[in-house]
C-alpha positions as CSV (number, residue, x, y, z in Angstrom):
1,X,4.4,6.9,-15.4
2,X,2.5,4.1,-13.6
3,X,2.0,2.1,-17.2
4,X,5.2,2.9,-18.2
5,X,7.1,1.5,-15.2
6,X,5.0,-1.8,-15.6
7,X,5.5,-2.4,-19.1
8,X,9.3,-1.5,-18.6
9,X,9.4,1.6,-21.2
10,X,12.1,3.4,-22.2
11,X,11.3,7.2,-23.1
12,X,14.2,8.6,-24.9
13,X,15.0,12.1,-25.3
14,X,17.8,14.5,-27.1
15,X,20.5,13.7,-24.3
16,X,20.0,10.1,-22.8
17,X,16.7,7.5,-21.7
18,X,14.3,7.9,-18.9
19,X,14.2,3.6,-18.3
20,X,11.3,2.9,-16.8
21,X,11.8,-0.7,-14.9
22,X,9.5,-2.9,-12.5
23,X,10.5,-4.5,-9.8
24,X,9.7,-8.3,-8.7
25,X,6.9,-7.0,-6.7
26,X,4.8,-4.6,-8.9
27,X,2.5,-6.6,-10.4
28,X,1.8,-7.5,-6.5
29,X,1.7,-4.1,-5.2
30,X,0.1,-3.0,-8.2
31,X,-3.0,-5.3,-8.5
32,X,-5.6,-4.8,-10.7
33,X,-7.3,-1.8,-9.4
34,X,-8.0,1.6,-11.3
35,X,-5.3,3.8,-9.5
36,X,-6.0,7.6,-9.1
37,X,-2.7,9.2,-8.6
38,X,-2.8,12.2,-6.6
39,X,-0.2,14.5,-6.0
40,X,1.1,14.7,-2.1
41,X,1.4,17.9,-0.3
42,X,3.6,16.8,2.3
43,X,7.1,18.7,3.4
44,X,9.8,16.4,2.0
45,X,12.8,16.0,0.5
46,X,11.4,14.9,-3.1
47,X,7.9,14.9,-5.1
48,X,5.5,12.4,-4.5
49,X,2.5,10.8,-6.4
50,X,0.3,8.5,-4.7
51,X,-1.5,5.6,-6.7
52,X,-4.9,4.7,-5.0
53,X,-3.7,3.6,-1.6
54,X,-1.4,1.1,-3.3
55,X,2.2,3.1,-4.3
56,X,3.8,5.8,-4.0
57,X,6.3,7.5,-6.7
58,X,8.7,9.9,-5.4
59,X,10.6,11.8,-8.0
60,X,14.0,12.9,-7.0
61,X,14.5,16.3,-7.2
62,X,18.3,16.5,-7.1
63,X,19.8,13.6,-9.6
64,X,23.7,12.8,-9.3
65,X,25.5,10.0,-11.2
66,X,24.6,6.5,-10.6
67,X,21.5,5.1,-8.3
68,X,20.2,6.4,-5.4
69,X,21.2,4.9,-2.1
70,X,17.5,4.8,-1.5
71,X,17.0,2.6,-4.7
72,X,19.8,0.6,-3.9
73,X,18.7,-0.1,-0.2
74,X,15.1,-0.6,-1.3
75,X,16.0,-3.0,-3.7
76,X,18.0,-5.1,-1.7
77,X,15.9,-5.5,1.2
78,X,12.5,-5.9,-1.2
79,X,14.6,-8.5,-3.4
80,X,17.1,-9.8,-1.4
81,X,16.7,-9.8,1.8
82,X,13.3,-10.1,1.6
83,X,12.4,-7.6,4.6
84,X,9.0,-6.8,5.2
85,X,9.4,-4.1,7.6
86,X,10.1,-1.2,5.1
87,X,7.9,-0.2,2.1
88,X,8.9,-2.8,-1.0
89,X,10.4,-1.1,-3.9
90,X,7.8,-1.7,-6.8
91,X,10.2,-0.1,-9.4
92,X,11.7,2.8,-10.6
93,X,12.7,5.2,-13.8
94,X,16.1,5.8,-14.2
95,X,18.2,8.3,-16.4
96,X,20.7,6.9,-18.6
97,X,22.4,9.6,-20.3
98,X,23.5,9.2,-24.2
99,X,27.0,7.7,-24.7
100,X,27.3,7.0,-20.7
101,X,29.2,3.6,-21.4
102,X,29.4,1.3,-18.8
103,X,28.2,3.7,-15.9
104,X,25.3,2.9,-14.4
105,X,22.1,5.4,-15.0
106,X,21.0,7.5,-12.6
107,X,17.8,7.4,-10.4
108,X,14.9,9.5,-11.7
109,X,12.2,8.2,-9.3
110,X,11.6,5.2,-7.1
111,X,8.2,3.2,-7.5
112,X,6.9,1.9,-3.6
113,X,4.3,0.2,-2.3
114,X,2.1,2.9,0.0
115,X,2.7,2.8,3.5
116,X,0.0,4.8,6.0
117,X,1.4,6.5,9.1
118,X,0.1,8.9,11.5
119,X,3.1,11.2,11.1
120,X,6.9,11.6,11.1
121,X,8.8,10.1,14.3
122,X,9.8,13.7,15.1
123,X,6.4,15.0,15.5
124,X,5.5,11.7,17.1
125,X,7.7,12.0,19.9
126,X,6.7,16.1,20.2
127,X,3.4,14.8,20.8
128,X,4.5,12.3,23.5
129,X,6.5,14.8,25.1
130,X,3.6,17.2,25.5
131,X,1.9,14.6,27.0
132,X,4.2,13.7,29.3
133,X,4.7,17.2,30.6
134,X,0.9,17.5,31.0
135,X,0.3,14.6,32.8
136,X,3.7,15.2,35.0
137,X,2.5,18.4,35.7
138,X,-1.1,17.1,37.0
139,X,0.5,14.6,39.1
140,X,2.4,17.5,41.6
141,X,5.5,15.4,42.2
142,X,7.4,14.4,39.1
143,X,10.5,12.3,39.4
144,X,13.7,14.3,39.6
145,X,15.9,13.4,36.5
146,X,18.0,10.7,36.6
147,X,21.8,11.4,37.5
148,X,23.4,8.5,35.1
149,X,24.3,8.2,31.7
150,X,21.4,7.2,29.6
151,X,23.3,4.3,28.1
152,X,23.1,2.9,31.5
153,X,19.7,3.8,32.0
154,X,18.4,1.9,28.6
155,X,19.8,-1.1,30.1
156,X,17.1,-0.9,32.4
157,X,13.3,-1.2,32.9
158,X,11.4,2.2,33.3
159,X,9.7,2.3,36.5
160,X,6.2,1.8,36.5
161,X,5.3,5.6,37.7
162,X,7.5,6.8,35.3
163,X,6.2,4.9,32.0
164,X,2.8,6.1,32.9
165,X,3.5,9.4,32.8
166,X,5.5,8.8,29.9
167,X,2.7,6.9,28.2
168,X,2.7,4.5,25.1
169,X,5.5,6.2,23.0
170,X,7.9,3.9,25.4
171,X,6.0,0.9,23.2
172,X,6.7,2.8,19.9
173,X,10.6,3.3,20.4
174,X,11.1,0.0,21.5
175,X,9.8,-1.6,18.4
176,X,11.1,1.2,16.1
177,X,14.7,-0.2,17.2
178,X,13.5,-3.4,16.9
179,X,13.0,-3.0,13.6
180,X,15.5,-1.0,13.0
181,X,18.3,-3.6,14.2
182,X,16.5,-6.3,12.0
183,X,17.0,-3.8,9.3
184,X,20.8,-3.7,10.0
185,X,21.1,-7.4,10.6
186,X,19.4,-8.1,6.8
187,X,22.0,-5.7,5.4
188,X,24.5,-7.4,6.8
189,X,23.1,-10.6,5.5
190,X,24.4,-9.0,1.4
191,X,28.0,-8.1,2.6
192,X,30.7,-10.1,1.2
């Protein structure tokens, strides 16, 4: 699938193409390294094969007509917008089904550079909260909650007693909507 993707393939079959595409950054992303794919084990919505610790392909289990909004996002902010705060779309393989006309094919699986993490936000911030509650509990005499909105509360600075017992996650959510608010503003940057 690798190969394929990079010499832009097509695979055609009984009812339509599998087109097998690069993107502007594969060759990059792809270097010149001997990739061993490996098959990921982790809960998610589609399958994924690592490459090396270079790219990831993650095959879409449930296709519908036309391309992924993941593709499409992932392409426009790898070619575009040129963000460099999500993983860069390397390429992708896309069904086109026989006598489909002018419609567009549909996304088979999306080719991304490899991204470590140490987990999902979700368990992440379970972490943090156990932490929290540990250390809140060792220190006798936690603050009470606060009694306003917590719209008007992220206006504000956490209080120094209160961000060390909440710990470092307070550093992790402030750049994740950092990010995430860059993210928007480079979207915005292809409207109109």
């Amino acid at each position: 699938l690798l190969a394929g993707i990079g010499a832009g393939r097509d695979f055609p079959g009984t009812g339509g193409t599998l087109e097998a595409r690069p993107g502007s950054t594969f060759a990059a992303l792809r270097g010149g390294d001997d990739l061993e794919p490996s098959l990921l084990d982790a809960e998610q919505s589609n399958t994924s094969v690592r490459f090396g610790h270079r790219l990831i392909l993650k095959m879409v289990r449930r296709m519908e007509d036309g391309p992924s909004p993941d593709l499409e996002i992932g392409r426009f902010l790898t070619e575009r917008a040129a963000f460099g705060h999500t993983a860069p779309v390397a390429g992708a393989i896309e069904y086109r089904p026989a006598g489909a006309g002018g419609r567009e094919p549909s996304t088979a699986a999306i080719l991304q550079g490899f991204v470590p993490n140490r987990g999902d936000a979700w368990s992440v911030t379970l972490e943090a909260l156990g932490g929290f509650f540990e250390r809140a509990e060792a220190a006798g005499d936690a603050p009470p909650p606060p009694r306003r909105s917590l719209v008007d509360l992220a206006r504000e600075e956490v209080p120094r007693e209160e961000a060390v017992l909440i710990g470092d996650i307070l550093g992790d959510v402030r750049l994740l909507g950092r990010r995430t608010a860059e993210m928007h503003l480079a979207l915005a940057g292809g409207a109109g």
